[in-house]
One Martini backbone bead per residue (centre of mass of N, CA, C, O) as a GRO file, in nm:
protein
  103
    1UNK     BB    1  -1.308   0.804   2.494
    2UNK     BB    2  -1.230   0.913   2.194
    3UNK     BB    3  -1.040   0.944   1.901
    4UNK     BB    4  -0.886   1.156   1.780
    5UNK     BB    5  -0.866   1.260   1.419
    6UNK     BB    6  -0.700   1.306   1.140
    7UNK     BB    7  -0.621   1.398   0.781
    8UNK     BB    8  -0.432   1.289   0.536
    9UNK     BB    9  -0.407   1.418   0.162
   10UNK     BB   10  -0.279   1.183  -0.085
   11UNK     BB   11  -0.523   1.234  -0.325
   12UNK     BB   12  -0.693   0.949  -0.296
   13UNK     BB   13  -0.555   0.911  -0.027
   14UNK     BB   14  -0.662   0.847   0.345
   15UNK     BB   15  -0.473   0.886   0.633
   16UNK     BB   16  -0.499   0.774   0.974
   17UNK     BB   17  -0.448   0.965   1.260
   18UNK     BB   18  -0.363   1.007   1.554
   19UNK     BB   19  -0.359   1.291   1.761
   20UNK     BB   20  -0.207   1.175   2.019
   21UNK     BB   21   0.136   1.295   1.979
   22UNK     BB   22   0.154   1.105   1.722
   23UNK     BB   23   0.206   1.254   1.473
   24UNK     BB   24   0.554   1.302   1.424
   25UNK     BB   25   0.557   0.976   1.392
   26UNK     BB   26   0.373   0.941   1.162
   27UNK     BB   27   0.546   1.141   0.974
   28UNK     BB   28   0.811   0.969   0.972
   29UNK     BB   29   0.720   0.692   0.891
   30UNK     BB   30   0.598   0.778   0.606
   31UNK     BB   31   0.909   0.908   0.523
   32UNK     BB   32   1.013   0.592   0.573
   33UNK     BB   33   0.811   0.384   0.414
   34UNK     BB   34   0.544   0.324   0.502
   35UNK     BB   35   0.329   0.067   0.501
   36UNK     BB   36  -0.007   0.109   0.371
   37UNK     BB   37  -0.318  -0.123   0.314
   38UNK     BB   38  -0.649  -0.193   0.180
   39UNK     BB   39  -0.946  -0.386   0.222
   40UNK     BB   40  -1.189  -0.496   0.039
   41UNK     BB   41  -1.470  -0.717   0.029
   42UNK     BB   42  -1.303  -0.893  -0.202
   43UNK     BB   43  -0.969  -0.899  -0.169
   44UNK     BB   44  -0.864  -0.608  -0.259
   45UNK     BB   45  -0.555  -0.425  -0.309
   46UNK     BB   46  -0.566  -0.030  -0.329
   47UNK     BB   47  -0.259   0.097  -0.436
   48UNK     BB   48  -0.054   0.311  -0.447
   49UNK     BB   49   0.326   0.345  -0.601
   50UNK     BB   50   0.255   0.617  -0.769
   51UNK     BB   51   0.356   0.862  -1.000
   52UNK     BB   52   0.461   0.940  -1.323
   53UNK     BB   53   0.707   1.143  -1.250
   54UNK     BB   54   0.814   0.844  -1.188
   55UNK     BB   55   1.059   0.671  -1.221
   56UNK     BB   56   1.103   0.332  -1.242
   57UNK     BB   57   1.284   0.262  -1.019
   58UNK     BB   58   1.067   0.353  -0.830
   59UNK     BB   59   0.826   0.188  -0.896
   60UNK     BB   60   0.993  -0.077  -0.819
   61UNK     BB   61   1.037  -0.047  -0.569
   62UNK     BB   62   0.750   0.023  -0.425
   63UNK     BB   63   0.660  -0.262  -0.542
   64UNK     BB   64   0.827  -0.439  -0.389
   65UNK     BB   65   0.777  -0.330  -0.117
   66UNK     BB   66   0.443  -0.406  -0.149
   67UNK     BB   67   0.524  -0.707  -0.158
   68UNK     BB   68   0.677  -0.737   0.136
   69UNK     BB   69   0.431  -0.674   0.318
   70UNK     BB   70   0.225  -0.860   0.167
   71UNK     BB   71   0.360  -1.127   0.279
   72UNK     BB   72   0.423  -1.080   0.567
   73UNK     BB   73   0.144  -1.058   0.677
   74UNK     BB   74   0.079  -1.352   0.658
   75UNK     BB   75  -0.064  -1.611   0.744
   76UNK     BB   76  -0.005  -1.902   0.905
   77UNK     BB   77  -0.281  -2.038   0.785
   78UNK     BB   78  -0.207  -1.975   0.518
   79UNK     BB   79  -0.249  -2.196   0.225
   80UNK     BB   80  -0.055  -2.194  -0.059
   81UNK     BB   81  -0.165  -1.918  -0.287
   82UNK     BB   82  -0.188  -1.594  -0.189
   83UNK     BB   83  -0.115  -1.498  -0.468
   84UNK     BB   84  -0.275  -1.470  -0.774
   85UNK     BB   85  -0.319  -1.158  -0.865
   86UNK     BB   86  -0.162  -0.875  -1.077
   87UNK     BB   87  -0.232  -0.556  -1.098
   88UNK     BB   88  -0.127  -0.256  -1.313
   89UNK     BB   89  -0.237   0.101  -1.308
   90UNK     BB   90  -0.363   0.356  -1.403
   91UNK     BB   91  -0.594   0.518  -1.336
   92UNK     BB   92  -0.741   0.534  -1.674
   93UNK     BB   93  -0.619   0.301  -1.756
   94UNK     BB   94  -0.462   0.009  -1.846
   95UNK     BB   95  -0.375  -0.336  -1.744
   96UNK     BB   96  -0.115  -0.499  -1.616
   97UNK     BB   97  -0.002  -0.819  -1.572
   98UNK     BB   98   0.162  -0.990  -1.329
   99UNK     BB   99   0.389  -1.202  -1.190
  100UNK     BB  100   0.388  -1.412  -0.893
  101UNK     BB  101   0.619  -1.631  -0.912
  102UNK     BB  102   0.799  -1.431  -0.694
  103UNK     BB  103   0.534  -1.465  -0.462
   0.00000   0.00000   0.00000
């Protein structure tokens, strides 16, 4: 028997969900701060990290915060320099490039 889903849509980013009885706590962990973060073809990780209308310091906190679960995630047999670069655009902007020294 397959697993029927849902699709909650928050912008261009698509978060799937089992349907089975765990919707509300996937709605709960949404809330409490879970990232989630996919990888295309090339190993570049496409992920929001806010809207225009967020404070810098918001920006900062979700952007270290991604950055603290993508460190998390790496595998023990990565060795050497995990992140290469970091850059940061908004939708239709020029990107910024951020410096990965301190990940």
């Amino acid at each position: 028997m397959s697993e029927e889903k849902i699709i909650l849509k928050a912008e261009d980013v698509r978060t799937y969900f089992p349907v089975k009885g765990a919707l509300g706590q996937a709605v709960k962990e949404v809330k409490a701060g879970k990232v989630e973060y996919r990888l295309d073809k090339t190993n570049i990780i496409h992920c929001p990290i806010g809207k225009v209308s967020f404070g810098a310091e918001k920006l900062g906190e979700n952007f270290t915060t991604l950055m603290g679960a993508i460190i998390k995630a790496k595998p023990a047999a990565a060795k050497g320099q995990y992140i290469r670069s970091c850059v940061i655009a908004s939708t239709m902007g020029p990107g910024v490039k951020v410096s990965t020294a301190k990940y």
